[in-house]
C-alpha positions as CSV (number, residue, x, y, z in Angstrom):
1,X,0.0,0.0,0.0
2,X,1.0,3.3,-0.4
3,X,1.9,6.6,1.8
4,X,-0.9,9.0,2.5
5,X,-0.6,12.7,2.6
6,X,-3.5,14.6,4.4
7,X,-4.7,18.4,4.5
8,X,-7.2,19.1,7.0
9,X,-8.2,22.5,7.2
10,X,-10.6,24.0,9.6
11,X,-11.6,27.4,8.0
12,X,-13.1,29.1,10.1
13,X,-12.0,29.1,13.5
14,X,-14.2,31.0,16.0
15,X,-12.0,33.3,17.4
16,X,-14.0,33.1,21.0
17,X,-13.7,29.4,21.2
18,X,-9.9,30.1,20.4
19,X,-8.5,28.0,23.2
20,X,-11.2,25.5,23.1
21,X,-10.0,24.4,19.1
22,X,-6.4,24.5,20.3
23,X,-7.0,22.2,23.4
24,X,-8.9,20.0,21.4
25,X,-6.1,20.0,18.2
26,X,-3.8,19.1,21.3
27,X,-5.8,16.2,22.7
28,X,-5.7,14.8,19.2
29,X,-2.2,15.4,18.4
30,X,-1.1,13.6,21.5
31,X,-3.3,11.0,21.0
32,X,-2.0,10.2,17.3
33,X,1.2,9.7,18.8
34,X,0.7,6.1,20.1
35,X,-1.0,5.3,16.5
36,X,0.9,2.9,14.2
37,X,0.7,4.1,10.7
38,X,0.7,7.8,11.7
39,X,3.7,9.4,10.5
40,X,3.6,12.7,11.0
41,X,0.5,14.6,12.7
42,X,1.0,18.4,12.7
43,X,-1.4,21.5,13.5
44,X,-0.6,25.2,11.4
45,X,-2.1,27.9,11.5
46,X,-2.8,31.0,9.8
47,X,-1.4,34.5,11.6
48,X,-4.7,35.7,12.9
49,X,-5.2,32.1,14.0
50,X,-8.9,32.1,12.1
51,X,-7.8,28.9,10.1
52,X,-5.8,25.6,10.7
53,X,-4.5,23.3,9.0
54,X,-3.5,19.9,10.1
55,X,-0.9,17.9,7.9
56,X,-1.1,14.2,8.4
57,X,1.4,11.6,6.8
58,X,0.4,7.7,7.3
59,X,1.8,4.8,6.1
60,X,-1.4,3.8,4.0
61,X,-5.3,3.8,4.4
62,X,-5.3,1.8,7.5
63,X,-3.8,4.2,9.2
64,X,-5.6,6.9,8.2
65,X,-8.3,4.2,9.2
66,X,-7.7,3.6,12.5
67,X,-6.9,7.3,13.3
68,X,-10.7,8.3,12.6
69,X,-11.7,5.7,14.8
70,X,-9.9,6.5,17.3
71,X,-10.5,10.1,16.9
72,X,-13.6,10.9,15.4
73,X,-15.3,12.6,18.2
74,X,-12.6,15.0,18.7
75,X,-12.7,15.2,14.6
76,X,-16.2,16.2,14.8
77,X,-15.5,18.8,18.0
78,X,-12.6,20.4,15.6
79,X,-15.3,20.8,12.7
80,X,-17.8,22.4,15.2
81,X,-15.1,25.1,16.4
82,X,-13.7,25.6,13.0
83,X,-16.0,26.3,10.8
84,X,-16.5,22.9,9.0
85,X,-13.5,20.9,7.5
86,X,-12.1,20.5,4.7
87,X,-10.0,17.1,3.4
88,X,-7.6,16.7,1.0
89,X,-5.9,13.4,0.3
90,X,-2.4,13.2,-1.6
91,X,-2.0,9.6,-2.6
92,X,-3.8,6.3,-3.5
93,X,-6.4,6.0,-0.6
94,X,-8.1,2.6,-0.7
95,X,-11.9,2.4,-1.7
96,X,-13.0,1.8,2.0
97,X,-11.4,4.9,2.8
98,X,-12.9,6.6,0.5
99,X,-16.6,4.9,1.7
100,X,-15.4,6.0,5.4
101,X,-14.9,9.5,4.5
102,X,-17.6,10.4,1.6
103,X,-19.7,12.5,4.3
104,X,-16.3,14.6,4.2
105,X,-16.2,14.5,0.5
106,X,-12.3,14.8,0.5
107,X,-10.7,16.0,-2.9
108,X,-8.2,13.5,-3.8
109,X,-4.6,14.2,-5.7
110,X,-2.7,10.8,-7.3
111,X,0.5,11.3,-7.5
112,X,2.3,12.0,-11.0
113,X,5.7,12.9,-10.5
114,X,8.0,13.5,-8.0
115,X,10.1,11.8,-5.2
C-alpha cells in the first residue's frame, strides 16, 4: 500500500472558542502519537489564527483508518469550532477509505511525478 498525505483544514475558527480548538487540536495530536501508521500529525495555523490546517502523513489507508476511529469525536468537536472541514488526500487512498470519508467528501490528488 502506499503513503498517505493529508490536508485538514478548519476554515473558520471562532476566534472566541480560540482556546477550546487548540486544546482540542492538542488532545488529538497527542493521542496520534501512540498510532501505528501515523507518521507525522502536525497543527498550522494561519497569523490571525482564524484557520488551521492539520498535515497528516500515514503509512497507508489503514492508518488513516484507525486514526478516525480512534479520533472521530474530537474530529467532529474540531469541525464544530472551525468552521466545518475541509479534506484533501495526496495519494492512493483505498476504496473503503474513501466509503469511510464520503460524508467529508475529500478532494483527492494521485501522485504524477515527483520523489
Amino acid at each position: 500500500m502506499e503513503q498517505l498525505q493529508v490536508s485538514a483544514r478548519f476554515p473558520r475558527v471562532d476566534p472566541t472558542r480560540l482556546s477550546e480548538f487548540k486544546a482540542v487540536a492538542s488532545e488529538v495530536v497527542a493521542q496520534s502519537r501512540n498510532e501505528p501508521g501515523t507518521l507525522s500529525f502536525t497543527l498550522f495555523m494561519n497569523a490571525d489564527e482564524t484557520v488551521g490546517v492539520f498535515r497528516e502523513v500515514y503509512t497507508d489507508s489503514n492508518a488513516v483508518l484507525m486514526h478516525l476511529a480512534a479520533a472521530g469525536t474530537k474530529i467532529g468537536k474540531l469541525a464544530e469550532l472551525g468552521g466545518g472541514i475541509e479534506i484533501e488526500c495526496f495519494g492512493a487512498p483505498s476504496a473503503e477509505l474513501m466509503t469511510a470519508t464520503a460524508a467529508m467528501s475529500p478532494a483527492v490528488f494521485r501522485h504524477v511525478v515527483g520523489k
